[in-house]
MIMI-783811 format. One record per residue (C-alpha): residue number from 1; residue in three letters; x, y, z. Coordinates in nm, 4 decimals. Last residue first. Layout:
! residues N
> i/aa/xx/yy/zz
> NUM/ALA/X/Y/Z $
...
This chain:
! residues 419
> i/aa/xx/yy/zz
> 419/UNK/-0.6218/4.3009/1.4271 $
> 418/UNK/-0.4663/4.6533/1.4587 $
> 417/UNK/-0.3647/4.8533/1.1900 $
> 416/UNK/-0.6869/5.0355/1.1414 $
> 415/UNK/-0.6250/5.2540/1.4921 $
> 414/UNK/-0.8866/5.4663/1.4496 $
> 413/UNK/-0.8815/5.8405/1.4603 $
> 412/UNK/-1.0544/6.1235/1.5883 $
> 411/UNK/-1.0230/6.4900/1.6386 $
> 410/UNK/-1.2188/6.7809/1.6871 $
> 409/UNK/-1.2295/6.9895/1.4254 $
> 408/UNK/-1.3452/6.7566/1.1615 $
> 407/UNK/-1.2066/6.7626/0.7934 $
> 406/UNK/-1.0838/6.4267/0.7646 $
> 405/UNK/-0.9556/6.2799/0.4327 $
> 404/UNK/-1.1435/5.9546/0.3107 $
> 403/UNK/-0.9215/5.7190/0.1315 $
> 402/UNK/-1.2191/5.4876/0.1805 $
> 401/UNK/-1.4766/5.6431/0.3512 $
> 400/UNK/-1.6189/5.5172/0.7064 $
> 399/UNK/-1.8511/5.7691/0.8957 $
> 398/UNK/-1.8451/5.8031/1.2629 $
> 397/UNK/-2.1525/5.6482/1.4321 $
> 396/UNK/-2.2493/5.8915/1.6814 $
> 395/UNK/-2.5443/5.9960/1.9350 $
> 394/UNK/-2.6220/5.6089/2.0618 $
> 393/UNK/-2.8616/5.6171/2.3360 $
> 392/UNK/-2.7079/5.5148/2.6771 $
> 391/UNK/-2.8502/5.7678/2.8729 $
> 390/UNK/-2.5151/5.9510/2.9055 $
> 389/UNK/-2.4855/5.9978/2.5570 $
> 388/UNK/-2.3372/5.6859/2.3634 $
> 387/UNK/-2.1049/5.7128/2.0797 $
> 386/UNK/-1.9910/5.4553/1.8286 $
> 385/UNK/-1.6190/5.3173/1.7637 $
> 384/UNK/-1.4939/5.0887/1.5079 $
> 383/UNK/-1.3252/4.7639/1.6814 $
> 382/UNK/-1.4894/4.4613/1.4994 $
> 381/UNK/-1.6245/4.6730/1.1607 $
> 380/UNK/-1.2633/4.7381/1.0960 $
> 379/UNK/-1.1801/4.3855/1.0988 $
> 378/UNK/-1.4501/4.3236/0.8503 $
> 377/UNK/-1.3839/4.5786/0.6188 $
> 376/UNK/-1.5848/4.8888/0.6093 $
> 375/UNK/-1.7591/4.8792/0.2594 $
> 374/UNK/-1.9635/5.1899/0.3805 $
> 373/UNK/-2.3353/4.9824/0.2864 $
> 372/UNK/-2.1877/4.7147/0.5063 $
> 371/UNK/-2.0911/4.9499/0.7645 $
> 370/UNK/-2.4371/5.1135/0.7755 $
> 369/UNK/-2.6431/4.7937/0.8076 $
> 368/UNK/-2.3950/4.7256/1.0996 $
> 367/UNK/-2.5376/5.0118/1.3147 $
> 366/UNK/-2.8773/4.8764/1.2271 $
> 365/UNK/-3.1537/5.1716/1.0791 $
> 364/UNK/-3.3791/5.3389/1.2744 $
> 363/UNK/-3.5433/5.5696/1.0491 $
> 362/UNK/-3.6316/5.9353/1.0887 $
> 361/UNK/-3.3714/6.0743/0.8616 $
> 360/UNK/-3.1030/5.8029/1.0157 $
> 359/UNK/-3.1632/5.6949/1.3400 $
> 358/UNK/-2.9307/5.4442/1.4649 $
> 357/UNK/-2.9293/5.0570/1.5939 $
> 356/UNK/-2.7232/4.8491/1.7771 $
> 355/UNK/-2.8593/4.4794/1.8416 $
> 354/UNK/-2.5380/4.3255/1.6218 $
> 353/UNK/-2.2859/4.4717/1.8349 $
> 352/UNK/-2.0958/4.8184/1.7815 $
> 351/UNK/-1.7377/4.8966/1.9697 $
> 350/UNK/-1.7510/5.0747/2.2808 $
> 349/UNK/-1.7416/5.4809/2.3355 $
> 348/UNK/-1.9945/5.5807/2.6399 $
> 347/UNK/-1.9720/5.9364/2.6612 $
> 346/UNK/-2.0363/6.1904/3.0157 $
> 345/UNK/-2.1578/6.3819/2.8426 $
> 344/UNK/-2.4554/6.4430/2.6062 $
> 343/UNK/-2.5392/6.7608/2.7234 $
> 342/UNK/-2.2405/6.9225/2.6209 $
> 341/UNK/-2.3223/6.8212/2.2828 $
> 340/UNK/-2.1895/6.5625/1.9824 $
> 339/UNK/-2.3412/6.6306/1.6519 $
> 338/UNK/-1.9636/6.5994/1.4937 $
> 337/UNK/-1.9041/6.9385/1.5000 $
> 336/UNK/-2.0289/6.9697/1.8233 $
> 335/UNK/-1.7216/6.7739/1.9031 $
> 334/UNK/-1.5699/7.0138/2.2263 $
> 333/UNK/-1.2654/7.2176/2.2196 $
> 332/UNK/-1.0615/6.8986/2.4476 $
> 331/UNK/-1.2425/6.6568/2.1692 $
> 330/UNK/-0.8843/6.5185/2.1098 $
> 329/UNK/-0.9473/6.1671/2.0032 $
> 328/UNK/-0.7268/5.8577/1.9633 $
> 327/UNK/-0.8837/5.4555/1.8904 $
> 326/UNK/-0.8765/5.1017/1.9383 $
> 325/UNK/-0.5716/5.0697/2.2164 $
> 324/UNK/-0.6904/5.4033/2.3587 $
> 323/UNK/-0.6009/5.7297/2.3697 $
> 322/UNK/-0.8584/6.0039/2.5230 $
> 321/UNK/-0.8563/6.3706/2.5345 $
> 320/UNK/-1.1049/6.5903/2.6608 $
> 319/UNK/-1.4831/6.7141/2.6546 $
> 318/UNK/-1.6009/6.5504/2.9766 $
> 317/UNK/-1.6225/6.2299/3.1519 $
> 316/UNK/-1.5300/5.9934/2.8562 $
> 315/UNK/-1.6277/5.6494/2.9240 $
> 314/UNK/-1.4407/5.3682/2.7626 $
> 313/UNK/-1.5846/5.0334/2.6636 $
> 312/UNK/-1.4109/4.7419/2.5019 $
> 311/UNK/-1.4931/4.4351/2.2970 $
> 310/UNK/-1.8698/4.4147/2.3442 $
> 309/UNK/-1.9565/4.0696/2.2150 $
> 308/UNK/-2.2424/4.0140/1.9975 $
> 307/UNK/-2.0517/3.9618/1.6581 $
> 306/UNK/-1.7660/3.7511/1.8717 $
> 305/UNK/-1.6119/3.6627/1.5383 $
> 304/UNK/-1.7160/3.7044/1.1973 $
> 303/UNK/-1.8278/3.5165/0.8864 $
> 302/UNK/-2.0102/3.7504/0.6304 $
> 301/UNK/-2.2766/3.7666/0.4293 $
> 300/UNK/-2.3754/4.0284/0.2259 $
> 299/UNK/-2.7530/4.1305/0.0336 $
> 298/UNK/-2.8765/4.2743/0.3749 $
> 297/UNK/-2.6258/4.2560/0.6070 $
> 296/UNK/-2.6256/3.8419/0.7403 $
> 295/UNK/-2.4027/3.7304/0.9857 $
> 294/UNK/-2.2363/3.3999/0.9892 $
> 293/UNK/-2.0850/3.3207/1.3595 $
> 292/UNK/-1.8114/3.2702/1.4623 $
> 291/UNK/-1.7980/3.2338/1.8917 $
> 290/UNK/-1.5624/2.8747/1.8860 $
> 289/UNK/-1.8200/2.7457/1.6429 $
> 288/UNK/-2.0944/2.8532/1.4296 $
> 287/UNK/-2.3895/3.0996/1.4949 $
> 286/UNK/-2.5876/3.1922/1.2258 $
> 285/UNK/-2.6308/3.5475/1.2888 $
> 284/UNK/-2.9557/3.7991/1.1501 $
> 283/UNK/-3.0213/4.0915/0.9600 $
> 282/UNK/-3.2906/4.1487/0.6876 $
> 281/UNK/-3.5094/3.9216/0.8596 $
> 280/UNK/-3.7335/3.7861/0.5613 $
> 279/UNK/-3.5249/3.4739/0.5418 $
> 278/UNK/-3.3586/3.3473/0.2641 $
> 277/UNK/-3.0189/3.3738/0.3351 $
> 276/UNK/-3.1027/3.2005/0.6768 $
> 275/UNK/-3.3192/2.9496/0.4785 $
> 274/UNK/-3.0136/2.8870/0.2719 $
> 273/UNK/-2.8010/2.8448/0.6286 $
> 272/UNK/-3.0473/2.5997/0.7775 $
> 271/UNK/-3.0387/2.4071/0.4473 $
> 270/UNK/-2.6685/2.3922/0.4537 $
> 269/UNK/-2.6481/2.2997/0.8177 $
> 268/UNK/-2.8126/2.0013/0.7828 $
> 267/UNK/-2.5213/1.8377/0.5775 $
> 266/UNK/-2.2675/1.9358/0.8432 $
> 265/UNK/-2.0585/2.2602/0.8569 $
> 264/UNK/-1.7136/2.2589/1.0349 $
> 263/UNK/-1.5318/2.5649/1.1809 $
> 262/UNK/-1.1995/2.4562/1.3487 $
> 261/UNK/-1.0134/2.5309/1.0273 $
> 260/UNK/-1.1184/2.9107/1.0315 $
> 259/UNK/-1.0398/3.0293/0.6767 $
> 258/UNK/-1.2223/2.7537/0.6333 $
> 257/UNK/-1.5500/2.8701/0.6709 $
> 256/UNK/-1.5901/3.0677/0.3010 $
> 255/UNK/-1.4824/2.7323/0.1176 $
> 254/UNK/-1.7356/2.4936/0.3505 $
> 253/UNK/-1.9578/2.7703/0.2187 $
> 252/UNK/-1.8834/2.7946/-0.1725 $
> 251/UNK/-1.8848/2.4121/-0.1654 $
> 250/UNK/-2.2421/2.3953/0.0165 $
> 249/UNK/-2.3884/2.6038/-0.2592 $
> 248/UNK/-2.2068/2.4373/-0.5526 $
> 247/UNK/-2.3677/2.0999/-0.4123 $
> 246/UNK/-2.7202/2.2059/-0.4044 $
> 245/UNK/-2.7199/2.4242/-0.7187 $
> 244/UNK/-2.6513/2.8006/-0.6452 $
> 243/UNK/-2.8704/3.0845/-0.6777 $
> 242/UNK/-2.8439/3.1032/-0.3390 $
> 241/UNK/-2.4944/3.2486/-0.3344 $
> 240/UNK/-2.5367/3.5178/-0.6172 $
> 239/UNK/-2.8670/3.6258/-0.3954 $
> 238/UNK/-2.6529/3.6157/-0.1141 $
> 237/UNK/-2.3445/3.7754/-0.1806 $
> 236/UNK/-2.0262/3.6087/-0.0200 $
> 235/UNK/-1.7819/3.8566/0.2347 $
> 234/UNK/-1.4748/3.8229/0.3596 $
> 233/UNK/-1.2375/3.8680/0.1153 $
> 232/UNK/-1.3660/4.1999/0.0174 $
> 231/UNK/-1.1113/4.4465/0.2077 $
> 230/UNK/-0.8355/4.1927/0.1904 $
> 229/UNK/-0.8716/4.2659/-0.2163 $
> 228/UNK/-0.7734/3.9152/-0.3666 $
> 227/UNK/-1.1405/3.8620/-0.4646 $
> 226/UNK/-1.2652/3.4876/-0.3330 $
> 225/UNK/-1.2702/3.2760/-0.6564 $
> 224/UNK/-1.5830/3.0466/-0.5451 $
> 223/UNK/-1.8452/3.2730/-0.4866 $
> 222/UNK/-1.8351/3.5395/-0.7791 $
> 221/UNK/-1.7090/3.2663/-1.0318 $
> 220/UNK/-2.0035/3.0161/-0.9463 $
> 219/UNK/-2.2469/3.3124/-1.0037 $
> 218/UNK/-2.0888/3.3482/-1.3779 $
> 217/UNK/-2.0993/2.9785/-1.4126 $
> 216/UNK/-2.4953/2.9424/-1.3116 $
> 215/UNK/-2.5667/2.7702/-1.6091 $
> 214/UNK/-2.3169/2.4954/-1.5084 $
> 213/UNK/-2.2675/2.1909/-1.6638 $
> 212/UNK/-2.2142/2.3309/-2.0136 $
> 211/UNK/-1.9835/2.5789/-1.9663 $
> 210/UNK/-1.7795/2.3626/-1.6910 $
> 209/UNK/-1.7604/2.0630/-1.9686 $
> 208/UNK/-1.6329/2.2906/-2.2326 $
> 207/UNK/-1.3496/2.3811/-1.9966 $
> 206/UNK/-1.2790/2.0243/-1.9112 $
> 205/UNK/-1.2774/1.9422/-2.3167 $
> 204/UNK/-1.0225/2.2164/-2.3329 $
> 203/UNK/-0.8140/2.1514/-2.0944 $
> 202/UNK/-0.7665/1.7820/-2.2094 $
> 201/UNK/-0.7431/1.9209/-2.5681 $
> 200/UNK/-0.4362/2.1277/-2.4590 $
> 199/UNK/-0.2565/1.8864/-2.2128 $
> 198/UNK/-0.2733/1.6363/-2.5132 $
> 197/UNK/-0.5794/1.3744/-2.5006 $
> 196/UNK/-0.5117/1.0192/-2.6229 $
> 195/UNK/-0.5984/0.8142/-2.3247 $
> 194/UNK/-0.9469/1.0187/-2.2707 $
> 193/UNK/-1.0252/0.8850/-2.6064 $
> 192/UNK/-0.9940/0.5151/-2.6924 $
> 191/UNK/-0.9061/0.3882/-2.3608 $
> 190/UNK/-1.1296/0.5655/-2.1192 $
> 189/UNK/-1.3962/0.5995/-2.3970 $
> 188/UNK/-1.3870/0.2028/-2.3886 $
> 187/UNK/-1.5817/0.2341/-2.0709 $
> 186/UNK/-1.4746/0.1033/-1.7507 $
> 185/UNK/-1.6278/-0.1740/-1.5212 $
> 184/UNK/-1.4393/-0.5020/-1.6182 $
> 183/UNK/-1.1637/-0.4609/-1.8487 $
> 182/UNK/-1.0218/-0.1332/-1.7723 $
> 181/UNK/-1.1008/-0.1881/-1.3627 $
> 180/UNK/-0.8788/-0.5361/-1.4549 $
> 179/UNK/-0.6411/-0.3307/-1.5633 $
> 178/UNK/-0.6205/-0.0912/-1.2902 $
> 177/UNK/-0.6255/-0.3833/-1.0608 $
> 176/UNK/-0.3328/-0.5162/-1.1849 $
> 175/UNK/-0.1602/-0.2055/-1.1006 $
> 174/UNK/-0.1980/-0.3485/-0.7191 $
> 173/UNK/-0.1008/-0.0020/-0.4800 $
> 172/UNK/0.2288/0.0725/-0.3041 $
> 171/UNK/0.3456/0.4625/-0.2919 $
> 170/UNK/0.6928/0.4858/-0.3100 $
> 169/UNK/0.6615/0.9068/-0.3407 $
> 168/UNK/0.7735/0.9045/-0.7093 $
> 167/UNK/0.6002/0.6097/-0.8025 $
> 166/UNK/0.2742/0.7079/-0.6411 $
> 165/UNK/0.2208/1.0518/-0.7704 $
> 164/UNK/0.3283/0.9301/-1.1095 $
> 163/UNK/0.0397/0.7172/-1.0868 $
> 162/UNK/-0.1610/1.0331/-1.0036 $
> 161/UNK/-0.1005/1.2471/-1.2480 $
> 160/UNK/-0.1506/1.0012/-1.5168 $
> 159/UNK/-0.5198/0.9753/-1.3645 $
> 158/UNK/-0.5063/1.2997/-1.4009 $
> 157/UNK/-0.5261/1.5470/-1.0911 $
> 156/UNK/-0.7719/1.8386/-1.0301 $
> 155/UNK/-1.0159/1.6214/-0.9403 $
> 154/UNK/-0.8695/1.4854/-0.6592 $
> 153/UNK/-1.0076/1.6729/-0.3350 $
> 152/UNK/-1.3213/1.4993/-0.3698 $
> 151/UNK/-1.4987/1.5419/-0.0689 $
> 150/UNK/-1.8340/1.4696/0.0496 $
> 149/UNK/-2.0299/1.5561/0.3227 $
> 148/UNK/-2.2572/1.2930/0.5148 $
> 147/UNK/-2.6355/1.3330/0.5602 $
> 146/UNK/-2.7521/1.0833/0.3409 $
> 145/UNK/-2.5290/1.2796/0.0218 $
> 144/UNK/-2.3336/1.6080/0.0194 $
> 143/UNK/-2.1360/1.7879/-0.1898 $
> 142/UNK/-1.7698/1.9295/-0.1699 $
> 141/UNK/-1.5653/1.9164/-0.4857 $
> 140/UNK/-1.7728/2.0196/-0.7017 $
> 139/UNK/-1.8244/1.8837/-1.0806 $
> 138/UNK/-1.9971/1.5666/-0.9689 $
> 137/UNK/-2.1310/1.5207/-1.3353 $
> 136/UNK/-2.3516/1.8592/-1.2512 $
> 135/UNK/-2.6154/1.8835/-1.5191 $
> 134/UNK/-2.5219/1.8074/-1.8703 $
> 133/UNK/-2.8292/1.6507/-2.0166 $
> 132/UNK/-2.8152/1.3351/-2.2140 $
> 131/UNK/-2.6995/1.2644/-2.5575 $
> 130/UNK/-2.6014/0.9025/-2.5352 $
> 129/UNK/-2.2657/1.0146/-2.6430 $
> 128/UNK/-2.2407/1.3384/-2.4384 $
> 127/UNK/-2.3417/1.1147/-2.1125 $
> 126/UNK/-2.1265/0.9201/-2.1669 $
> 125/UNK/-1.7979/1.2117/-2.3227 $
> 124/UNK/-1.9012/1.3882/-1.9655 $
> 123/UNK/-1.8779/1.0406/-1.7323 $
> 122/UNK/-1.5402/0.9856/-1.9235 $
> 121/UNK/-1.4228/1.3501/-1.8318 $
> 120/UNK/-1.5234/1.2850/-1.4708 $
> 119/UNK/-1.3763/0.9716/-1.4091 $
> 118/UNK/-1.0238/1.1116/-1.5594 $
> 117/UNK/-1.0512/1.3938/-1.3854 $
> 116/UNK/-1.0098/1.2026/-1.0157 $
> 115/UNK/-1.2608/1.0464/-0.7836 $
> 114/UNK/-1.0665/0.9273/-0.4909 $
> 113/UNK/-1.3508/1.0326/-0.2759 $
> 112/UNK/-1.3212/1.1456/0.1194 $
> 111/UNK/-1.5869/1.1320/0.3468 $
> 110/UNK/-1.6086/1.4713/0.6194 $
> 109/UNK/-1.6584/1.5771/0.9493 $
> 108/UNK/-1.7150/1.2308/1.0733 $
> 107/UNK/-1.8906/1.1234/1.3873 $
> 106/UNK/-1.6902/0.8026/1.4280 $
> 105/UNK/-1.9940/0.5470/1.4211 $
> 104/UNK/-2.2601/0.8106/1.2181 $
> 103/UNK/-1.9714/0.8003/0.9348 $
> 102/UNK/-1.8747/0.4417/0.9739 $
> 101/UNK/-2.2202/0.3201/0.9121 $
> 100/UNK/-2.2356/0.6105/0.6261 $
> 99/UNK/-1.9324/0.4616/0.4586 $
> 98/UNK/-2.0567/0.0666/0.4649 $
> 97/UNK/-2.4227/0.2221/0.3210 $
> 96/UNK/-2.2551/0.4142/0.0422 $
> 95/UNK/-2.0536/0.1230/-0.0703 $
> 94/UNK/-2.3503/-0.1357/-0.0938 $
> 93/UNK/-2.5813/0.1229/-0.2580 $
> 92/UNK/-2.2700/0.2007/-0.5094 $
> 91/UNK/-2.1799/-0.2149/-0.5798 $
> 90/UNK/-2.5762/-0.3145/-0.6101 $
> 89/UNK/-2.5678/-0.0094/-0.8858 $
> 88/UNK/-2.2196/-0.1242/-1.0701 $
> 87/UNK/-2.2843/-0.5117/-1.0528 $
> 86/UNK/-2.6036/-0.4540/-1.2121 $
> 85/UNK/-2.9328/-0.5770/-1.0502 $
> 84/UNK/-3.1362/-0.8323/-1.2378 $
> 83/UNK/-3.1406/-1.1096/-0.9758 $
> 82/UNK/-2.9919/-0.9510/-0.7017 $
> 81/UNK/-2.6869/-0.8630/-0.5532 $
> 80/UNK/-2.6920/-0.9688/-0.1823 $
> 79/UNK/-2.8007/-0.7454/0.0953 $
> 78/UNK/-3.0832/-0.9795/0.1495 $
> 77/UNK/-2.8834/-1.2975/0.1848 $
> 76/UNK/-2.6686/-1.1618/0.4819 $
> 75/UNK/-2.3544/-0.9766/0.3699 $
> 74/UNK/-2.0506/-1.2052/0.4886 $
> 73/UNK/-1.9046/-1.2729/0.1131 $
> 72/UNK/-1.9293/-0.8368/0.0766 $
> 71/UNK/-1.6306/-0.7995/0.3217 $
> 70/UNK/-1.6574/-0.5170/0.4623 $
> 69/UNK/-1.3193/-0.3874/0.6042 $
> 68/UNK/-1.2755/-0.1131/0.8310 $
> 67/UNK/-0.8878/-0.0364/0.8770 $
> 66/UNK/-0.7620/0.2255/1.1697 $
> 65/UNK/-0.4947/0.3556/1.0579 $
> 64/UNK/-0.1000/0.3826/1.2590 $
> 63/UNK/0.0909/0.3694/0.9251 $
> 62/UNK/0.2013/0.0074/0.9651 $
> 61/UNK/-0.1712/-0.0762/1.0434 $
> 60/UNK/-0.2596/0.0939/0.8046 $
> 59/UNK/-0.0046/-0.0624/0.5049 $
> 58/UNK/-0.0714/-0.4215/0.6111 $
> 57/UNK/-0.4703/-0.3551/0.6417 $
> 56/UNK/-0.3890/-0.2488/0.2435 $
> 55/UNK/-0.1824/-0.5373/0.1818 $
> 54/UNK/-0.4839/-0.8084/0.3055 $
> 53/UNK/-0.7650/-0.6155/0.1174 $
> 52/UNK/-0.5446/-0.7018/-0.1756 $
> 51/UNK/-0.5031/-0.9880/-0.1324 $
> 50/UNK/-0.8494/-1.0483/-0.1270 $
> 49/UNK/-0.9362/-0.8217/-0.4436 $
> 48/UNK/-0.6592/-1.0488/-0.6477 $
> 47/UNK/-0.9217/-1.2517/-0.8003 $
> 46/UNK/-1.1058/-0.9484/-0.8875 $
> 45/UNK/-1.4997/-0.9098/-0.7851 $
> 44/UNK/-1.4346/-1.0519/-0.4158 $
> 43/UNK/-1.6532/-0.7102/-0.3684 $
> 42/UNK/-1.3897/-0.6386/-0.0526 $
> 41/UNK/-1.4807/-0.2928/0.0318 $
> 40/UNK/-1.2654/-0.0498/0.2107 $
> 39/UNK/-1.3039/0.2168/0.4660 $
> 38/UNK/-1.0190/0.3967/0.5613 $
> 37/UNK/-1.0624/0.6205/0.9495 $
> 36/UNK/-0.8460/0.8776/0.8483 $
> 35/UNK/-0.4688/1.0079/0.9663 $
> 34/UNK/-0.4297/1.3401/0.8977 $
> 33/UNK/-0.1203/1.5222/0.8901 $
> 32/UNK/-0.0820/1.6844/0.5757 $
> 31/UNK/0.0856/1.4073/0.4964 $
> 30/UNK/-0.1132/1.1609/0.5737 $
> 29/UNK/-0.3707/1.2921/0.3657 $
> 28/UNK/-0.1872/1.2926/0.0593 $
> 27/UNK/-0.0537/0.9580/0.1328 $
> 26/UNK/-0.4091/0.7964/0.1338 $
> 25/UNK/-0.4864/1.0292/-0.1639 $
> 24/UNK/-0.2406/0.8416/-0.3781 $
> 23/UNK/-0.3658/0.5552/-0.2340 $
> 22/UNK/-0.6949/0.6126/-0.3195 $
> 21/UNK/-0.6199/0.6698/-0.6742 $
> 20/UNK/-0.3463/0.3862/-0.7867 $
> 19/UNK/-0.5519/0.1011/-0.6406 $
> 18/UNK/-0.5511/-0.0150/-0.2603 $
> 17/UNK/-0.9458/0.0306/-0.2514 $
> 16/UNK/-0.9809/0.3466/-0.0123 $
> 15/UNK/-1.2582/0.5502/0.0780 $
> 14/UNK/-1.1203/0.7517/0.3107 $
> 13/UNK/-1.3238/0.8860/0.6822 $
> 12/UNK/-1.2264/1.2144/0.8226 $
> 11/UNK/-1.2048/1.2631/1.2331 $
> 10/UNK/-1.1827/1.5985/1.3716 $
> 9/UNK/-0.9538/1.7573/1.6421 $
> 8/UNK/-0.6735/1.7952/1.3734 $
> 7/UNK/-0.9479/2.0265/1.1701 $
> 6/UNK/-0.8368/2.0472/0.8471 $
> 5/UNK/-0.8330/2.3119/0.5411 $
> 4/UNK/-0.8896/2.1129/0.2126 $
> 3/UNK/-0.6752/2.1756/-0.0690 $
> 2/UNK/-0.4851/1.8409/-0.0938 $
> 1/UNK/-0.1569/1.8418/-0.2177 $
């Protein structure tokens, strides 16, 4: 299925033609419970293209979609293909208009592309053949283009793949236009190559592809295949992250986001972020949605909640005993082993918020600074306590150690269980 994390409260727009592709991810998206806006083109380039216009507003309206049809015969003189222009460039600046009129109209989170492996294995043997640079070939998944993001959630899939897709879920779609596609607008490579690859050379040819498309593989690997240590899931490296090409950049971040499915970046945002990585401010918050924000530590990013929201307070009059929700301590024999005076009392304990700062061998250093360099994971860093003497300066940031033993005194422990 389609590995794209959706927001029910958003709408999606599909490119859809009624062949074997975009229906396939028609159904995909249906069932996973979204039901696009599908945008189709009649080029009147097929003599069954009318037709089948007609069966796919059949099939939405069935389904409950809302259809948008251009039909290129009511184009005023001006948008007409011109003298000189190919079918296949007059057809893309035609298509990519209709979809970002319906992308400003419905406010769209996101376009979605039937592209599959097949088109990009026969773009890599082109451009191979006429020996031109490998650069991107639409390699990612998520890019952007006139302010609209773009998914192709196919790519994984054959075109193979996909045909048996729609015969084994009764998907309908016109297999004469697949052969008219073949005869028309495809290159014989299609037929006289990517036809006759085994599993093996077809997995090899993609590898080659990725090695040669992407100097930057080795960065792509550190952002894209998020480490399955819950301690480091959270967090992207900057310099690894803007090293990026355009479109890799904005598909490790629409990646990082979705663990939150509300969370959706637009187009602009991806500059505003990659100035936000590149800022001089060593620290900083991008604010998202529903209180997320991205904050940047130094060299780490990460995507947290509430960042400048003070989760709880506690006040502790006198050396004692507190339990908490958060946190235990026993500092009934006092904490001076942990820098902590009479004179401090009474203590403010509250979790730390982006402002927070410390002085460490004459420096004042952010609170949050110091739990990056720790490796305290994120949901640690959202409850861990610091100390506040009783004129609100902050006395105490206990240390985080991984499969750190204590050897204080006075007691203190955090409740790491909680979430």
């Amino acid at each position: 299925m389609i590995d794209f994390n959706f927001d029910p409260k958003a709408t999606y727009i599909a490119s859809v033609s009624f062949g074997s592709d975009s229906m396939a991810m028609l159904d995909m998206l249906q069932k996973q419970g979204i039901k696009p806006v599908v945008a189709a083109i009649d080029y009147h380039k097929f003599a069954s293209s009318t037709e089948d216009m007609r069966k796919l507003g059949e099939y939405c309206k069935k389904n409950g979609l809302v259809y948008r049809l251009l039909d290129s015969s009511t184009l005023s003189q001006a948008e007409q293909m011109h003298l000189g222009e190919s079918f296949h460039d007059w057809a893309k600046k035609l298509r990519y208009s209709w979809y970002k009129k319906l992308y400003d109209e419905y406010q769209a989170s996101a376009l979605f592309l039937a592209h599959e492996q097949d088109d990009l294995l026969e773009a890599y043997l082109k451009a191979k053949e006429k020996k031109q640079t490998i650069i991107s070939l639409g390699l990612s998944k998520i890019s952007t283009y006139d302010g609209m993001l773009l998914v192709r959630p196919l790519l994984d899939f054959s075109k193979q793949d996909l045909l048996e897709y729609d015969v084994e879920n009764n998907v309908p779609f016109n297999p004469g236009t697949e052969s008219a596609l073949d005869k028309t607008t495809r290159s014989s490579i299609r037929k006289d190559q990517i036809s006759k690859l085994n599993e093996i050379d077809r997995e090899n040819l993609l590898n080659q592809l990725k090695e040669e498309a992407n100097e930057t593989l080795g960065l792509l690997k550190s952002v894209s295949s998020f480490k399955n240590d819950e301690e480091e899931s959270n967090e992207l490296e900057i310099r690894a992250l803007i090293a990026l090409p355009k479109d890799d950049f904005a598909s490790a971040l629409v990646r990082f986001v979705q663990k939150v499915p509300s969370i959706l970046l637009k187009p602009e945002d991806f500059d505003k972020i990659r100035d936000f990585c590149l800022s001089d401010q060593s620290n900083g918050v991008y604010p998202l949605k529903d209180g997320y924000s991205l904050v940047k530590d130094y060299d780490v990013l990460t995507l947290e909640k509430d960042i400048n929201l003070i989760r709880y307070t506690y006040v502790l009059d006198r050396p004692g005993a507190l339990e908490t929700p958060e946190f235990s301590l026993d500092f009934s024999s006092g904490a001076e082993d942990r820098g902590l005076k009479a004179e401090d009392y009474p203590l403010t304990i509250r979790n730390a918020v982006q402002s927070d700062g410390v002085k460490i061998h004459g420096y004042m250093e952010p609170v949050r600074k110091l739990y990056s360099l720790w490796g305290m994971p994120i949901d640690l860093r959202e409850i861990w306590p610091i100390f506040l003497n009783k004129e609100g300066k902050i006395v105490y940031v206990p240390r985080y150690r991984r499969n750190f033993q204590e050897y204080h005194a006075s007691v203190l422990k955090v409740k790491t269980g909680i979430r």
